[in-house]
C-alpha positions as semicolon CSV with decimal commas, in nm:
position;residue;x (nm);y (nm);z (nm)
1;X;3,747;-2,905;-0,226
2;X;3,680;-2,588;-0,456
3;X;3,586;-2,348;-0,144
4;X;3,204;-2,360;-0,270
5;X;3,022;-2,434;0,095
6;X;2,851;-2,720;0,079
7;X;2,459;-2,738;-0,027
8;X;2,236;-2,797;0,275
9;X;1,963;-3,072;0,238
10;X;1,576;-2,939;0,352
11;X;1,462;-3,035;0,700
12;X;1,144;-3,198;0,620
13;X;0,849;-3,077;0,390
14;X;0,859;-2,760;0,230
15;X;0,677;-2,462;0,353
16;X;0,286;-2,451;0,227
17;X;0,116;-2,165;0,252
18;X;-0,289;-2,149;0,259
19;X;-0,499;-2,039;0,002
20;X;-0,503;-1,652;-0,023
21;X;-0,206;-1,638;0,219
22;X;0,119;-1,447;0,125
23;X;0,192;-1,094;0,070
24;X;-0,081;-0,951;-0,105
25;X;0,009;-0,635;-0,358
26;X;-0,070;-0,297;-0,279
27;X;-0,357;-0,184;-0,410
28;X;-0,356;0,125;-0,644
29;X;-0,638;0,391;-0,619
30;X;-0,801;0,506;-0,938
31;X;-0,798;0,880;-0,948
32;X;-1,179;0,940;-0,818
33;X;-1,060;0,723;-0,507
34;X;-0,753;0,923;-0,465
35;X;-0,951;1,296;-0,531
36;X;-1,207;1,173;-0,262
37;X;-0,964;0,997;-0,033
38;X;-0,738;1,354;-0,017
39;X;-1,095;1,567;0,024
40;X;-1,222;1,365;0,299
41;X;-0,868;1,404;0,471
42;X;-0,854;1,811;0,367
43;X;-1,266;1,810;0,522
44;X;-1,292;1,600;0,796
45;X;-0,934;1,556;0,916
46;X;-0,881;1,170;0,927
47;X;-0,570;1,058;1,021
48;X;-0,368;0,871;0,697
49;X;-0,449;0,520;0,843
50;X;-0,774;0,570;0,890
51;X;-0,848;0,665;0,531
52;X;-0,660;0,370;0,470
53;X;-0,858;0,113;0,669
54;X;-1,186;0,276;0,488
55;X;-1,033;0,269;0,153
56;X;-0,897;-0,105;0,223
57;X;-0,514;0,036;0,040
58;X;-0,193;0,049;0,261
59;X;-0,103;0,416;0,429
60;X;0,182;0,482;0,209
61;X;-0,095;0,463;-0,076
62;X;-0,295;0,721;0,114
63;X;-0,016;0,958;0,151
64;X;0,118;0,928;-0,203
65;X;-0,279;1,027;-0,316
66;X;-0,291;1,320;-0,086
67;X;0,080;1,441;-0,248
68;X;-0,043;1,375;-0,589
69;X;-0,377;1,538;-0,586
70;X;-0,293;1,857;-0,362
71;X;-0,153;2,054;-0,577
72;X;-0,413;2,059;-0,842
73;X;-0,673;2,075;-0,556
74;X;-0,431;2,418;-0,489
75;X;-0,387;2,574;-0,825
76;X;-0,786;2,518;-0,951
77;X;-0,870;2,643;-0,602
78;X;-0,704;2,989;-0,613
């Protein structure tokens, strides 16, 4: 019998999935979005998922911006 298991058959149709439906990529911000989205959080304060509800990205995207740009926001600044 080879030891392979044995190759289950479907139970019933296969899964559909609606138009637009699935995981949807993250969406990158272009550096403008990322300068402004890490000087409205330096300004007014806004919590990470916040700025990501108003810039429609996902939080992690939001925090990665605020590393990148920081530190150039820190050296032009001095």
């Amino acid at each position: 019998m080879g030891g392979r298991p044995a190759v289950r058959a479907p139970r019933g149709p296969g899964r559909e999935t609606s138009a637009g439906g699935g995981c949807r990529p993250k969406a990158k911000l272009v550096f403008l979005d990322r300068l402004l989205v890490t000087l409205v959080h330096l300004r007014h304060q806004l919590p990470h998922v916040v700025l990501a509800e108003l810039f429609e990205v996902d939080r992690s995207t939001v925090s990665a911006a605020i590393r990148q740009v920081r530190p150039t926001l820190d050296r032009v600044c001095r």
